[in-house]
Every structure is written in C-alpha cells, then in structure tokens.
C-alpha positions in Angstrom: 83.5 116.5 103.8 87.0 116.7 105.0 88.5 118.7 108.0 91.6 119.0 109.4 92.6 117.3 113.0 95.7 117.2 115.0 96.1 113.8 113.2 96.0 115.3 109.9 93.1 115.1 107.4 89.6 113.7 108.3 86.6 112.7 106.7 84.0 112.9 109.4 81.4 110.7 107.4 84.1 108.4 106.9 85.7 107.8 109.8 88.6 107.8 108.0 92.3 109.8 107.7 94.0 110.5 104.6 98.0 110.5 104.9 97.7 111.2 108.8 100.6 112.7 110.8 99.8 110.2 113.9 98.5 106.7 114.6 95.2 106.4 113.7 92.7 103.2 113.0 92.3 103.6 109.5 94.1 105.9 107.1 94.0 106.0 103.1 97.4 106.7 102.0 98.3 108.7 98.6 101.6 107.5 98.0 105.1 106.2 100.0 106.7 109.2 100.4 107.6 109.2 104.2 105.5 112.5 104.8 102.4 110.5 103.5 102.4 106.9 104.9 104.3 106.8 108.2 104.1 103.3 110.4 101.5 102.9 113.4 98.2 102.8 111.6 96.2 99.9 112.4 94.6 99.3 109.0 95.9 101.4 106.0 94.2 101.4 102.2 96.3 102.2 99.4 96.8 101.6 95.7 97.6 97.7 94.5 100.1 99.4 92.6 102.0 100.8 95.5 101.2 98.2 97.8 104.7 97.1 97.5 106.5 100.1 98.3 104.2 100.8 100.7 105.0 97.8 102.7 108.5 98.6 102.8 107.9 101.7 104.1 105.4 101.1 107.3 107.7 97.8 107.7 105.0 96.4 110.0 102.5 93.7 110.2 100.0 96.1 109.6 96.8 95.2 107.9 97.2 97.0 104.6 93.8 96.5 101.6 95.0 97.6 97.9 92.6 99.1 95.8 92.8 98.9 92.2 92.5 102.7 90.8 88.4 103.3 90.2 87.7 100.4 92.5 84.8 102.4 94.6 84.8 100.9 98.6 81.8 102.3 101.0 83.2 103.9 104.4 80.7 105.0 106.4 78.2 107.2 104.9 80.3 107.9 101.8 81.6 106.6 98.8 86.0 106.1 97.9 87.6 105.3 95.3 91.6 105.9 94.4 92.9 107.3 91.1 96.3 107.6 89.1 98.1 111.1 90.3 100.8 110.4 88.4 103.6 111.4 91.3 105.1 108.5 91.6 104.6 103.8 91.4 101.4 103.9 93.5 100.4 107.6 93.7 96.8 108.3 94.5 94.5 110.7 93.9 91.4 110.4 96.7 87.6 111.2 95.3 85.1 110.9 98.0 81.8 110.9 97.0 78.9 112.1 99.6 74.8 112.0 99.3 75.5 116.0 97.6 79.0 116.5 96.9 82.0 115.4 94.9 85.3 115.9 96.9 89.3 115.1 95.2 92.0 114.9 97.3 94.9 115.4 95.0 97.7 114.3 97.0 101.1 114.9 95.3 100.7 115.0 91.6 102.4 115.5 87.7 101.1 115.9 84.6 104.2 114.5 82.3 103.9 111.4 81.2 106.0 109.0 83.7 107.4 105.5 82.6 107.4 104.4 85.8 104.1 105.1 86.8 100.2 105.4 86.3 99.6 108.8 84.7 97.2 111.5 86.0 93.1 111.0 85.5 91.5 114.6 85.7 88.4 113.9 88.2 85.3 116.2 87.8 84.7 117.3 91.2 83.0 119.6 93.3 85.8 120.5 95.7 89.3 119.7 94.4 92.3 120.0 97.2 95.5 121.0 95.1 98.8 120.6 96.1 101.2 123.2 95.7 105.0 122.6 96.1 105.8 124.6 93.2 102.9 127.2 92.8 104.9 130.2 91.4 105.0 131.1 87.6 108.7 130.7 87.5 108.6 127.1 87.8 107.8 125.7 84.8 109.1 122.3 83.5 111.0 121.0 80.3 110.0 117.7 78.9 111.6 114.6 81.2 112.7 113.5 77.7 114.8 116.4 77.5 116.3 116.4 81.2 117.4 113.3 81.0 119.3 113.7 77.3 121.1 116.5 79.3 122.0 114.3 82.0 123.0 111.8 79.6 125.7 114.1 77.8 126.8 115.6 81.0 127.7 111.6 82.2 129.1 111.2 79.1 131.3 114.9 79.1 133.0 113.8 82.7 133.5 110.2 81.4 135.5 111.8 79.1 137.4 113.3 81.4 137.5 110.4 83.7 135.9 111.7 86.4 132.8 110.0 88.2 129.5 111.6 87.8 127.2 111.8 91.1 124.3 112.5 90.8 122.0 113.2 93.6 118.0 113.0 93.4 115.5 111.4 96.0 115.4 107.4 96.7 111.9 106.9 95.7 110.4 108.6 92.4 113.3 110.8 91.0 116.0 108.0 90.7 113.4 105.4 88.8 112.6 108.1 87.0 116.0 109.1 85.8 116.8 104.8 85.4 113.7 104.3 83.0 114.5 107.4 80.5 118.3 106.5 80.9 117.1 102.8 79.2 116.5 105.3 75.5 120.3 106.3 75.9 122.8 103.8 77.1 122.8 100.5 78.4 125.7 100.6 80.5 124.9 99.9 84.5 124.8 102.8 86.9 126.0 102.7 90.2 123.5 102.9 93.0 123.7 104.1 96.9 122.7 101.8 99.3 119.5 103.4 100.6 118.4 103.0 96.7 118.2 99.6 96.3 115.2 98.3 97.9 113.2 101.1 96.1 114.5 100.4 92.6 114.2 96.5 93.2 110.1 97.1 94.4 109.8 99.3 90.7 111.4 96.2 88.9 109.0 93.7 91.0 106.3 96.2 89.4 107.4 95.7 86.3 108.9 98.8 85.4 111.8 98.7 83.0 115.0 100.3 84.4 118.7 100.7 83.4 120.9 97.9 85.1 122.5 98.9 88.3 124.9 97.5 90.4 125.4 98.7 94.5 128.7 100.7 95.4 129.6 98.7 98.5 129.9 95.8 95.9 133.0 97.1 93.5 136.3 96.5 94.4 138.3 98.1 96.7 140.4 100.6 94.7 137.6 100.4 91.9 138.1 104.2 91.1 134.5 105.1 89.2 136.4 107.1 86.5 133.7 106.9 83.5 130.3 106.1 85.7 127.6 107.9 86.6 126.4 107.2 90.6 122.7 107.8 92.1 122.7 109.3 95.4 120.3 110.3 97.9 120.9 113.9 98.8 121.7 113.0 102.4 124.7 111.5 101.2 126.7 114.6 100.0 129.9 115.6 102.0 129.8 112.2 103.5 133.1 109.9 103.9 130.6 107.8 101.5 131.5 110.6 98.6 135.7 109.4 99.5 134.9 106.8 96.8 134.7 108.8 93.9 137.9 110.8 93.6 137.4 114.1 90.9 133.7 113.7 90.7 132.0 116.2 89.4 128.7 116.6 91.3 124.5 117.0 90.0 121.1 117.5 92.0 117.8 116.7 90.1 115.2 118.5 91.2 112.5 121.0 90.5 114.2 123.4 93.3 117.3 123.3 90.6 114.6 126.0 88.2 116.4 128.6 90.8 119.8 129.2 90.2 121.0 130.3 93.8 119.9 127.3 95.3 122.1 125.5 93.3 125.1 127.4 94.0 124.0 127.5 98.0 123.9 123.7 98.3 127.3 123.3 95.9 126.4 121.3 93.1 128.3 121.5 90.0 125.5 121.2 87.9 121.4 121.2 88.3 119.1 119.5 86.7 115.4 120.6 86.6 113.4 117.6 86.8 110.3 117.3 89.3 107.7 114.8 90.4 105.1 117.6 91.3 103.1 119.9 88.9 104.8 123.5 87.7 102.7 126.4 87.7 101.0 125.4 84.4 100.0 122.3 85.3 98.3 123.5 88.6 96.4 125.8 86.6 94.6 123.7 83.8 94.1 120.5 86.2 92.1 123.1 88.5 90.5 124.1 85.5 89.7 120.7 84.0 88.1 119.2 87.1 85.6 122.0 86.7 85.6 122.4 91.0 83.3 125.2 92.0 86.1 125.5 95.2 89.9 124.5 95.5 91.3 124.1 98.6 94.6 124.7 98.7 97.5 123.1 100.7 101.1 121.6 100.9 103.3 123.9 99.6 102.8 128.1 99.6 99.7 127.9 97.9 99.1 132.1 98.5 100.1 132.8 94.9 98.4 130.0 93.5 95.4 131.4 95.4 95.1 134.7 94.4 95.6 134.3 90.9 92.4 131.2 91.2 90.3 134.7 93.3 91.8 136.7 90.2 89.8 134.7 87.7 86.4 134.6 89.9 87.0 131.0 91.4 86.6 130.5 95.0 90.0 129.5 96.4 91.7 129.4 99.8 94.6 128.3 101.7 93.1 125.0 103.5 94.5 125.0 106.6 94.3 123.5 110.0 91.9 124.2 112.5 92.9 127.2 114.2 95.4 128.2 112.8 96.1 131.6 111.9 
C-alpha cells in the first residue's frame, strides 16, 4: 500500500505522498512540523484543524483542502481519511483503506492528554507504521500536569532570587503546551521570542486557551526581566539575543532531558522532561490496541522497538527506503 521513493512515502494506488521530502503534486501532510510539510507541493491535504498553521508554514499560494478528522476522500483506487495523533494543533494520523487491507500511518504521535490539541484515536488496522523517536525503555514520561507544576516552582524559585527564567522548548507544540498548563498556575504574562509569536497567535485563532504573553523586543530598553519567566526557541541559546536577561538561570523542555548527560552537554541549568512523542509505554500498547498483524517501523531508531515487537511473536521491521541497507 505504501512504498518508499526518493520523494518520501508513496501510495502507489493513490497517487499520493504523505509528508514528502521534495515537490510533488499532491501530498497529505500529518502535521506542521518543518520535517513534515515543507513548501513546493502543488496541492496539499491536511487537517481543518491545522490548516492554519499549516499555511504559515508552506507560506505559498498553494492549493491546500482541509479535512475534518474521519472525513473519508477517494484517491485513486483507495479510500483516506485523517485522524487525531494527538502530537500537536493539527496532527494527523493517515488510515488508508484498500479493496483488502487496512493501512495507519501514524505520523508523530502522544498519548497524554493535550489541551492544545485533538487527542489520539487508536485505529484498528492491518498494517500500522509507528514512529519511534523515543523507542527505548528508559524513556518514560511523567504526567504534563506534573512537568509543568515543576516548571512553575522553578520560575517562581529564580523570581525569588531576581533572576530571569529562560526557558527553551520548540516554537510549535512544546511552547503552547507549556502556555495552556501554565493558565492552572499563574496568570501573570510570559515573555515570548520573536520566532514564537506567529505560532502561539495561530493556537489562540484555534481557540486554544493560553497564558498571556507579551514579545521581548517590545519591553523597554533597560527592562531587566528580574522575576519573569521567557520562552525560547533552542536556536536562540548563546545568542547576543540571551544579553537581555542578565543572571538568568537557564531550562530545556524536552523528552531528550530523560538523559541526564545531555543536559549537562548542551549547558542548561535545569531539564525538564516533557515530550510531544510517545515514550516506550505508549508505543507498546497503541501497537497493541490497533490489533496490526505487521508494524512498520520508522522515524526514530526503531531497532529496539523492533525486536522486543519479534520478541512477542508480532511481525515487525524497520521500514526503510528502497535500497537501502
């Protein structure tokens, strides 16, 4: 049903791409992240609920069709219809539906329940293709709730202290994430990046209820951010940009933050474990719930994933593309 090409993922009986790496004419897109919809497709479907952010990210005059999740569309000589992976606003699962088979293409997904987005649907399949970003046992996830309390208190600690808390986490998921649990805590505003406005402004066009925020480049000149807590995009660390926050103490959320070395390695003062993908758990009952006879698996190192799926009788395998080794 679905084969690999130097374009990315293909459905043959579709005529169709899923999240392709080049142009193509038509391409069904899971979600907004830049690795999944990039500009130069001629006609892209998506989810209505991330049409908006998808927009902004192709930035083209591109025709673009929204689907509402379960809406079922005929390509070709199959049947497709999008579903909630719960990743981020928008995030699709794929279910393909041929004349013998049942395929799910997962895309990015998490099992917590998200504020700020549509949560997972398990999809009885045939063939499920699973991510895999964090397929090892050690990665397994505290409630968000719980996260975000910590980051809460930790703000709160350095405010103390006067000293700005930064916290870095990625423009589009992490930070709306961290902004709609933040709402249960405090409402006083927190200071936004530049490359984070856009993003947070398309969840509030959504509807999504986030924490007031105000853009650094708008305080005042010697404003000194003594008691605030600041979003950042990674990118921006040990940037002149960081010159604005004298005696900051410094944060990363992220599900990379479960090891403690790669905190230490990048130089944050403090991780956060908090993740928009599956942990190890979570891999393992969706497989199980969608009751596939074969998972495919792919993006991320899926080898561990797949030979504890071979230890437990299922047919599993590294799905990979064409030719390659």
């Amino acid at each position: 049903m679905l084969e690999y090409r130097a374009a990315g993922l293909y459905c043959p009986d579709g005529d169709f791409y899923i999240d392709p790496m080049r142009p193509v004419e038509r391409a069904i897109v899971t979600h907004a992240h830049a690795d999944h919809t990039r500009a130069g497709m001629q006609h892209y479907w998506c989810s209505r609920e991330g049409l908006g952010i998808t927009r902004q990210r192709i930035q083209t005059d591109a025709k673009v069709t929204p689907l509402d999740y379960g809406e079922t569309i005929r390509m070709g000589a199959v049947s497709v219809s999008l579903h909630p992976a719960g990743h981020i606003l928008g995030s699709a699962q794929v279910r393909i539906q041929g004349p013998d088979s049942v395929w799910v293409m997962s895309g990015d997904y998490k099992r917590g329940a998200d504020p700020t987005c549509s949560n997972f649907e398990v999809l009885p399949c045939d063939v499920f293709i699973t991510e895999s970003t964090f397929a090892l046992p050690v990665y397994q996830w505290q409630p968000t709730s719980e996260v975000v309390s910590d980051i809460y208190h930790w703000w709160q600690t350095n405010a103390e202290e006067g000293r700005p808390s930064v916290l870095f986490c990625y423009a589009l998921g992490k930070s709306q994430r961290v902004l709609a649990h933040l709402c249960r805590h405090t409402q006083q505003p927190v200071w936004l990046h530049g490359a984070m406005t856009q993003l947070v402004q398309s969840y509030r066009e959504a509807g999504v209820e986030l924490l007031a925020t105000r853009l650094v480049s708008d305080a005042e000149k010697n404003y000194r951010f003594e008691r605030d807590l600041i979003l950042a995009p990674p990118a921006a660390a040990g940037t002149t940009w960081m010159r604005r926050f004298p005696g900051h103490v410094s944060g990363f959320a992220s599900g990379w933050m479960r090891i403690r070395g790669n905190r230490r390695r990048r130089g944050y003062d403090r991780g956060f474990v908090l993740s928009d993908h599956a942990d190890w758990n979570e891999l393992t009952t969706t497989i199980e719930a969608t009751g596939a006879h074969r998972i495919l698996v792919h993006h991320g190192r899926g080898e561990a994933l797949v030979r504890y799926l071979q230890e437990q009788g299922r047919q599993a395998e590294i799905f990979k593309f064409a030719g390659h080794a």
